[in-house]
N, C-alpha and C positions, 0 to 999 in steps of 0.2 A: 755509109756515112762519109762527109766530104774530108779528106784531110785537116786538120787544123790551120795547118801552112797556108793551105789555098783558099778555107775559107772565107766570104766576106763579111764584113763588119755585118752587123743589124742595120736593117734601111727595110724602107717599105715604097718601093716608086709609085704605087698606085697611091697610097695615099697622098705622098707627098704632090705627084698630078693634081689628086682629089683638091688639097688645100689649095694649091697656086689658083684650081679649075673654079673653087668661089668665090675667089676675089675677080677672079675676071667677069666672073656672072654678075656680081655684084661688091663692087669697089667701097664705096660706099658703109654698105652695113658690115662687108666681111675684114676690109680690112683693119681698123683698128683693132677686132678681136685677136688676130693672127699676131698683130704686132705687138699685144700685149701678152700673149700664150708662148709667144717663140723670141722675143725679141727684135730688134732692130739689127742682129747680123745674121748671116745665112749659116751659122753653125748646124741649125737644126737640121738641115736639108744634105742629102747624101751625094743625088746624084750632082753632076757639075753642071748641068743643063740649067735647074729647077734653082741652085745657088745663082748663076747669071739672073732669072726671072725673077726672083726674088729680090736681087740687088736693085736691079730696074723697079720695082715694082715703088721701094723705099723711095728710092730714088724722087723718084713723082708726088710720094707721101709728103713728101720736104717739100715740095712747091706745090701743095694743095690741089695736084693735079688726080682726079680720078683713075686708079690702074684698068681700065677695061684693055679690051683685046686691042684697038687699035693704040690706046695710048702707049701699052707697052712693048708694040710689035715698032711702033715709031721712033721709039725711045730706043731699043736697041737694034734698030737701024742705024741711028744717027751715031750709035756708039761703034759702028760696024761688027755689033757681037749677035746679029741674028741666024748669021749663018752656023753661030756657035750650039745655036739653041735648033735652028728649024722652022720655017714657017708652017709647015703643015703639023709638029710634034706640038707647036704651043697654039694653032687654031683647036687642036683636040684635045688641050687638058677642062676644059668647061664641059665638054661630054662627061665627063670621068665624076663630075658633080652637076649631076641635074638639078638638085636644089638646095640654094645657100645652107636650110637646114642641115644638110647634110657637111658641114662643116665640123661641128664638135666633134663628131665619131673619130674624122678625118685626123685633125688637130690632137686629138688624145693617141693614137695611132703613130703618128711624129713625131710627141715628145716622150712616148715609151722607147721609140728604136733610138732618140737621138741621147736617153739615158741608159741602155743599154750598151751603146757605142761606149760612151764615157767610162761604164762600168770594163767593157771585155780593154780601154786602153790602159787605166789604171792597174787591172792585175797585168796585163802582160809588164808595165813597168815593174811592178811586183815581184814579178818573176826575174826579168834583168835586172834586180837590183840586189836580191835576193841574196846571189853568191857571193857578191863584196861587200857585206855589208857589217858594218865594225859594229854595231850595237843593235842586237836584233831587240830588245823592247823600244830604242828611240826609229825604228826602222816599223817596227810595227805600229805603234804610236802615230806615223807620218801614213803610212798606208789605210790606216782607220779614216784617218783627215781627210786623206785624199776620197774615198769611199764616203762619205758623210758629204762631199761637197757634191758631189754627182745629183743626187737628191735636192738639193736646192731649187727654188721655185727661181722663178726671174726675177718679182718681186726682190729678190733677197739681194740682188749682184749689187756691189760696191760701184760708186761712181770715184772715177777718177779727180782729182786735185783740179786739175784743167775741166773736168767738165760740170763740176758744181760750183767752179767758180764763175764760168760763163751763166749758169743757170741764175745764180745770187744777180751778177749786173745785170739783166732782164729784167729778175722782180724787182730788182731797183730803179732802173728805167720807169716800167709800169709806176712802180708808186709815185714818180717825181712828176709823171705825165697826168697824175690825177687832179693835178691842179685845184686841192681842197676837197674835191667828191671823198665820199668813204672807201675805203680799204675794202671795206665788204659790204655785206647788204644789209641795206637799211633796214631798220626794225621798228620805227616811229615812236621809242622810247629815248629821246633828244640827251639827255644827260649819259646816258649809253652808249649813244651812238657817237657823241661827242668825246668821249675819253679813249673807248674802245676799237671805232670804227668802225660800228656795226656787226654781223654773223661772216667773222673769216671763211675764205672757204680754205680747207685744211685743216681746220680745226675742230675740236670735241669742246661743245658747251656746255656742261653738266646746270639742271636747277632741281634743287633740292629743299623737298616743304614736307609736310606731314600732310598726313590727307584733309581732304579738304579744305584746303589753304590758298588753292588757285594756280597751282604748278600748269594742270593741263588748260584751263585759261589762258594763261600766257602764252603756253602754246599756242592754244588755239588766234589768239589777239598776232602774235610774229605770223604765225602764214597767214592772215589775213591781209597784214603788211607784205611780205614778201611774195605771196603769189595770185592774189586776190587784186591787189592792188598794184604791184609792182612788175607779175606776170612772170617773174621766173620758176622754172618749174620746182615742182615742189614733192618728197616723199612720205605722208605718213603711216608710218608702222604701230598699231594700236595693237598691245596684247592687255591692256583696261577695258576699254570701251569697244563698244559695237559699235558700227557706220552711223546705226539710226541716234544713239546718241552723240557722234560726234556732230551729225547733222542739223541737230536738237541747240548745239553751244553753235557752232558754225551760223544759226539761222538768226539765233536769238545776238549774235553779236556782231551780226553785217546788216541784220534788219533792223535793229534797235530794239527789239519784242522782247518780252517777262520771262524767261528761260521755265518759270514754275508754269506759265499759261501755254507753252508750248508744249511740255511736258504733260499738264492736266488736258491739253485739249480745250481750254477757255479760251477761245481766241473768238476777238468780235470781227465784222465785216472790213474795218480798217486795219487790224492785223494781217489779215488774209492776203488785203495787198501786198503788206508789206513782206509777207511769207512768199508770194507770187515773184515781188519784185527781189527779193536779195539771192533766191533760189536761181533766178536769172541769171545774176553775176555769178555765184558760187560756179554754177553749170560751164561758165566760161573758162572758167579759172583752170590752169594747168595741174591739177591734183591731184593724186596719187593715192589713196586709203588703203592699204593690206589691213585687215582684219584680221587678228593673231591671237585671238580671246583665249584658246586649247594651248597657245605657247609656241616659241620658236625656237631655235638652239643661236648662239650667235654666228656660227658659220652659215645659215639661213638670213638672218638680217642682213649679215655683210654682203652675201653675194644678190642679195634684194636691192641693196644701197648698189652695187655696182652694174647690175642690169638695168637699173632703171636711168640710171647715169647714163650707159654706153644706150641705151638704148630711146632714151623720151629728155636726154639734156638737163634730167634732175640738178638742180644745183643746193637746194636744201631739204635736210634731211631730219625729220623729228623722230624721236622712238620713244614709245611710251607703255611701261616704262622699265627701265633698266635692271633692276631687281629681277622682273620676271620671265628676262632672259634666261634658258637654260645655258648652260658653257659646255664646251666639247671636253668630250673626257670624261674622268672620274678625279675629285678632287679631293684631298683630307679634310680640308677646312672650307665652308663656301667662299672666304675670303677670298682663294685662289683662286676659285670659279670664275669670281667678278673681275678678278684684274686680268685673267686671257678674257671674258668680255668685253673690256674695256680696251685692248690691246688690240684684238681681231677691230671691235668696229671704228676705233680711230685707226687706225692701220687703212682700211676699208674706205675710208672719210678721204685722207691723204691720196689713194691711186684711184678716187674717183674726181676727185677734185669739188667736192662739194661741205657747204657747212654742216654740221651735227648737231643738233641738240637730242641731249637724253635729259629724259625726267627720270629722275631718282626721290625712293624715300628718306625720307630721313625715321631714326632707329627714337624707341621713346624717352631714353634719356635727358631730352628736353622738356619731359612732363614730371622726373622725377623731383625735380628740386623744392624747397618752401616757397621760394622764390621766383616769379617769371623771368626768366630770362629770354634773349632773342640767338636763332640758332647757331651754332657754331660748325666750321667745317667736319669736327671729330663727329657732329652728330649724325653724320651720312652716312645708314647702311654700311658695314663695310669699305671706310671713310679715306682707309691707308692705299687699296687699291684705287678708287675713282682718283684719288688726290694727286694720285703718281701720274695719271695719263691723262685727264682732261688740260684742258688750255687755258678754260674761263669756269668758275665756280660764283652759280650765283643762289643764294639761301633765302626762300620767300619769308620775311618776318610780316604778321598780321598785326597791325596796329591800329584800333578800334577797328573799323570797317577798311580802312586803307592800307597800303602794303609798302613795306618798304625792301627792295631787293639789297641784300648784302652781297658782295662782291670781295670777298678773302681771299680770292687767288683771279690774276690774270697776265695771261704773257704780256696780252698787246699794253698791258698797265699797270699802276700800282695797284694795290686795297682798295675800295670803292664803297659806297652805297646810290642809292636811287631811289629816294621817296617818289610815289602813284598814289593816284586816286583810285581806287576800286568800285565801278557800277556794281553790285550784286545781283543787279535785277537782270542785265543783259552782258554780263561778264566783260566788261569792257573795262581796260587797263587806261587810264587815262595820265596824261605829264603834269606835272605840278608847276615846271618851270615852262616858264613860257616863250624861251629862247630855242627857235628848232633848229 
C-alpha cells in the first residue's frame, strides 16, 4: 500500500480523456451536458492538460463556436498553450470515446473522484485543524458543513452579487427589446395573455378543476396554441389518459369533429376528411406524449422535462396530473409528498428553461356546502404545498356550459378572472372579449 504522504488525490485520467474525448466527437450534443454535470470551471478535472482543454473548450462555448478537434486545437494555438496540452495527447482523447453515448458512464466517473477529492481535502483540514482548535463542538459543527457541502449538486452553487446582477440587466434588456410581444408564449386566451403575458418560461402554472370540468381541455386547447400553431416544441406527460385518447380531444379540437362521434365511431364521409385533414397538422406539430398511465415518481418527470429540453428544444411542458405524481422518498403526511413534487418539477422547469403547466385536482370540499359556491385556492388537493411553489394559480369555475378561469395567485399579476365560451361538442375554449 502506497504511503499516505505520497499518495495522489482521487482522479481518473481515462475518464476525464473519455469526457473531453465526446465533446470533441460531438460539440454539439456533448457539450452542454458536460457543462451542466461539471460546471463552467475546470475544477472537476485533475490532470492540468485536460483543465487547459476544458478552459478552451468554455471558452468557444461563449462564442457559440463548436469545440471539435480543430476548433480547439486552434484555439489553444492561438493561446500558445498547445504545446502545454500536446498535439498528438489531444488528437487521441476521441479514441478514448468511441461513442458520445458513452459519455454518462464517463461524466459519473468525474464527478465521483472530483467528490472524493473534496472529501480526502476537507479531512486532511480536519486534521490540521484538529490540534488548535478551542471549541471542539463549534469545530466539529464547522467540519459536518464542510462535509455536507462536498455533496452538493452544481445546480445548488450560489451565484455571486456581480453575476446575477449582470444576469437581471439581460433579462431586462430582453423584456425592453420586446417592443409590446408577450413575455412568454402566447396561449390565444387574449385577457390572459394580456394581463399575464402569456406561459413564462420558468415558471410553474398550476389549473385546478374537479373532474370533468375541462382542466385537460385547456390543456389540450394551450398546446394547440403553442405547438400546433405556434411550432414551439412541446412536452406532454399523461399519467390520466392514454395517447389514443389524448388523440381523440387533440382530433376533435383541431378538426372541429363531435369528441362523442369520434369516440362512438359515428363519423360520416365529411368528418373523415376532416379527421384526415387535422391528423395532418397534428403529425407536423413538434409533440412529445409520454404515456405514464402505471405512474411516474417526480424525479422521472423532471428529468423527462430536462432530456427533452437538452435534447428536442422543449420549451412547454404540460403534466397531467399532479396528484398522481409519486414523490421520492417516504413521507408522513402526503402533503409533503406534494411540495418535494412541486419543488423537484419547478426546480426542473427553471434549469430547463421551459414553461409548466400542471393539472391539479381539486379535494371535494367544494361539493360540501348548501350553497354552490365557485372554487377557492384552499380547495386544491393539498392546497398549502402547490400554493407555495407555483407562479400562477388558475381554478376552472363551470358556469352553465361556459367557464370562467379564476386566477387567485399570480407573480406576473394581481387576482384575475377570465370568462370563455366552452364548445362541449369539440372541446374548444373559446374568448369572450374580442380584443386579442
Amino acid at each position: 500500500m502506497a504511503d499516505d504522504a505520497t499518495r495522489l488525490p482521487p482522479h481518473s485520467p481515462e475518464a476525464e480523456q473519455g469526457v473531453l474525448g465526446c465533446i470533441l466527437l460531438a460539440p454539439d450534443e456533448c457539450t452542454p451536458r458536460v457543462i451542466e454535470a461539471l460546471g463552467a470551471t475546470t475544477e472537476a478535472f485533475y490532470d492540468l492538460r485536460h483543465k487547459v482543454v476544458y478552459e478552451s473548450i468554455l471558452a468557444l462555448w461563449e462564442k457559440n463556436t463548436p469545440a471539435d478537434l480543430v476548433s480547439v486545437s486552434q484555439h489553444l494555438r492561438d493561446r500558445s498553450e498547445l504545446d502545454r496540452v500536446g498535439m498528438g495527447y489531444l488528437s487521441g482523447m476521441p479514441d478514448l470515446a468511441p461513442v458520445p453515448a458513452a459519455l454518462e458512464h464517463r461524466l459519473a466517473v468525474v464527478q465521483d473522484k472530483q467528490r472524493r477529492r473534496a472529501v480526502v481535502a476537507a479531512c486532511a483540514h480536519a486534521i490540521a485543524s484538529a490540534h488548535n482548535c478551542h471549541n471542539p463542538q463549534e469545530f466539529l459543527e464547522d467540519i459536518a458543513k464542510t462535509l455536507a457541502e462536498t455533496d452538493k449538486g452544481r445546480d445548488e452553487e450560489m451565484s455571486t452579487a456581480k453575476k446575477f446582477v449582470h444576469e437581471y440587466i439581460n433579462e431586462l434588456e430582453q423584456r425592453f427589446n420586446l417592443n409590446g410581444a408577450l413575455p412568454g408564449l402566447a396561449t390565444g386566451i387574449y385577457d390572459f395573455d394580456r394581463t399575464d403575458g402569456g406561459l413564462r418560461l420558468k415558471q410553474m402554472l398550476v389549473i385546478g378543476a374537479r373532474p370533468y370540468e375541462g382542466k385537460t381541455a385547456l390543456a389540450c386547447n394551450l398546446i394547440e396554441r403553442v405547438c400546433i400553431m405556434e411550432n414551439h416544441p412541446t412536452l406532454f406527460l399523461s399519467l390520466e389518459m392514454t395517447r389514443a385518447a389524448l388523440m381523440d380531444r387533440f382530433t376533435a379540437l383541431v378538426g372541429g369533429i363531435s369528441i362523442v362521434d369520434l369516440s362512438k365511431g359515428t363519423l360520416n364521409q365529411g368528418d373523415f376528411q376532416k379527421v384526415l385533414t387535422s391528423n395532418a397538422r397534428i403529425s407536423k406539430a413538434p409533440l412529445f406524449i409520454i404515456e405514464a398511465t402505471g405512474g411516474m415518481s417526480s424525479a422521472e418527470v423532471a428529468a423527462s422535462m430536462r432530456r427533452h429540453a437538452r435534447q428536442h428544444g422543449v420549451k412547454f411542458v404540460v403534466v397531467d396530473y399532479l396528484q398522481k405524481i409519486s414523490s421520492v422518498g417516504k413521507h408522513d403526511k402526503n402533503t409533503y409528498g406534494i411540495g418535494d413534487t412541486c419543488k423537484r418539477l419547478r426546480h426542473a422547469a427553471v434549469m430547463s428553461d421551459v414553461a409548466l403547466v400542471c393539472l391539479a385536482q381539486l379535494n371535494r370540499e367544494i361539493d360540501k356546502g348548501k350553497k354552490p359556491r365557485g372554487p377557492r385556492m384552499s380547495d386544491l388537493a393539498d392546497s398549502k404545498a402547490i400554493e407555495a411553489e407555483a407562479d400562477t394559480v388558475i381554478l376552472l369555475d363551470r358556469v352553465n356550459n361556459d367557464r370562467n378561469l379564476l386566477i387567485p395567485k399570480s407573480r406576473n399579476a394581481g387576482p384575475s378572472s377570465v370568462s370563455l365560451l366552452f364548445d362541449e361538442r369539440t372541446l374548444r375554449f373559446k374568448n369572450k372579449s374580442k380584443v386579442e
